[in-house]
Steps between C-alpha positions, in 0.01 A plus 500: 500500500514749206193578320432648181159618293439081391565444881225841586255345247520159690439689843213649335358185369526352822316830641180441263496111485493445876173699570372341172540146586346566814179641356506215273463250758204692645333489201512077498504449882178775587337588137450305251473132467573238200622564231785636666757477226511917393606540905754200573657602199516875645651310823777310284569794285508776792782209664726488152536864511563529853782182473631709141534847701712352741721367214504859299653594889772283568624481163673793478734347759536121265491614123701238409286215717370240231201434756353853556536488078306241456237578777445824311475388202227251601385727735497790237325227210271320731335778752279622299339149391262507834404839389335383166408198703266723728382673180404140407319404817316875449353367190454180660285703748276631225441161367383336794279787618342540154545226282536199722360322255724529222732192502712629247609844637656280810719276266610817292634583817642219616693501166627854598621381842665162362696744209564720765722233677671370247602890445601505888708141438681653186557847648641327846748251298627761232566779802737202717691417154501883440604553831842277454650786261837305513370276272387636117309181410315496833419907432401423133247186628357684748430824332282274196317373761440829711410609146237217436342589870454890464304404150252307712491761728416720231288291324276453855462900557356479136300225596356725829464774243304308305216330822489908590383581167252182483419586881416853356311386220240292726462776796151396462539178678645686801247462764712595776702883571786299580581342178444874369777615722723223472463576109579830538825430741634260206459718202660769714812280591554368170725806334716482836535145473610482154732781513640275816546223264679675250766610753530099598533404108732814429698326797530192335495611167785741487724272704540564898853492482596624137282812540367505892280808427220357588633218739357580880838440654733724283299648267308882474362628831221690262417191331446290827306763679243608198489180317541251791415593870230779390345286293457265712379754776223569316351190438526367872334819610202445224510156585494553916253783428234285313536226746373752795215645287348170356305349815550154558556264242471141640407137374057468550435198718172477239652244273828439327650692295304792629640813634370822628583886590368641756413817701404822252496263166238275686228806453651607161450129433165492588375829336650345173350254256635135523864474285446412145693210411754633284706273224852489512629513202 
């Protein structure tokens, strides 16, 4: 099998992702309990860019292979979605630890998760009809709706940018370290996941196949090691590292709708006055 640097930066995916997904899985299985959703997103992310690393390998040996096209593509359009899914279920973490009460925080992100798939279903049926590049009207379809996906994408990373900001803004109805940390790990990730997204919409945006500078597959090895894999690198690693410091976050058999952190944040808890209820606004 001959390998080349796409092929060395799949290898090295597959290096980082495998340990990852691993330490993922410890998280949900030994540390923390519901809500769950920043970690089994970790779990289905860590598996995307495993599966895509073994595609950047073999297809130096099948350029031409409609197939391992089209699994990049997707691959390359898709992956990251689970990443800004855990970012969601972060927040989502915040909001059940602090503001449990606050109806309208959940369905704001609900809405993010139910844009976010109809991004996913648009992204997955533009990269198969971008895939076919035989065919100029199936190319032309599925790059406007690739297109319409990536600004929903983009439109969502505002929309985290924005609950940071408003999570910022009412710090004062943090009762718990956690939420403090989590805070902190999201605000961090944010300029590495939006430079990640720009590399996905320059993808799509420039054309894969009339310009492939920043396709995955064919494109700049510079461009898919800064702007894609470290990128990404980063955020797992804030991500994994905040899910070890936080003690456990689990659902409080109290009542419904009630959650709890525990360990460390149980005495910061207690030496602090009762959570104002905040208005969302």
């Amino acid at each position: 099998m001959t390998l080349n640097v796409h092929s060395d930066v799949g290898i090295a995916q597959i290096a980082f992702y495998i340990p990852a997904l691993f330490a993922t899985c410890f998280l949900i299985f030994h540390k923390h309990g519901r809500p769950r959703m920043a970690w089994t997103s970790l779990v289905l992310f860590s598996s995307v860019r495993i599966a895509e690393g073994a595609i950047l390998v073999v297809f130096e040996n099948h350029p031409q292979s409609v197939g391992y096209i089209i699994a990049g593509l997707v691959f390359q359009g898709t992956g990251v979605i689970p990443l800004i899914l855990s970012t969601i279920g972060l927040l989502r973490i915040i909001k059940f630890i602090d503001f449990p009460e606050h109806k309208r925080i959940e369905i704001q992100i609900i809405a993010l998760r139910v844009i976010l798939l109809v991004g996913v279903t648009l992204v997955i049926a533009g990269s198969c009809l971008q895939g076919n590049y035989n065919n100029a009207s199936d190319v032309s379809t599925g790059t406007k709706l690739s297109k319409a996906g990536y600004i929903l994408f983009a439109a969502i990373v505002g929309a985290i940018i924005a609950f940071d900001l408003l999570f910022w803004t009412k710090r004062e109805g943090l009762a718990h370290n956690s939420s403090l940390r989590i805070l902190y790990a999201i605000s961090a990730s944010v300029p590495f996941l939006t430079v990640r997204i720009i590399y996905s919409c320059l993808s799509v945006f420039s054309g894969n196949l009339e310009d492939p500078t920043w396709s995955p597959l064919f494109g700049s090895i510079a461009a898919l090691i800064v702007m894609h894999s470290l990128m990404e690198y980063i955020v797992v690693v804030m991500y994994l590292a905040t899910g070890f410091a936080i003690p456990l976050v689990e659902k409080n058999k109290s009542g419904p709708g009630s959650y709890a952190a525990h360990g460390r944040d149980d005495e910061e808890a207690a030496r602090r006055a009762t959570p104002k209820v905040v208005p969302w606004v």
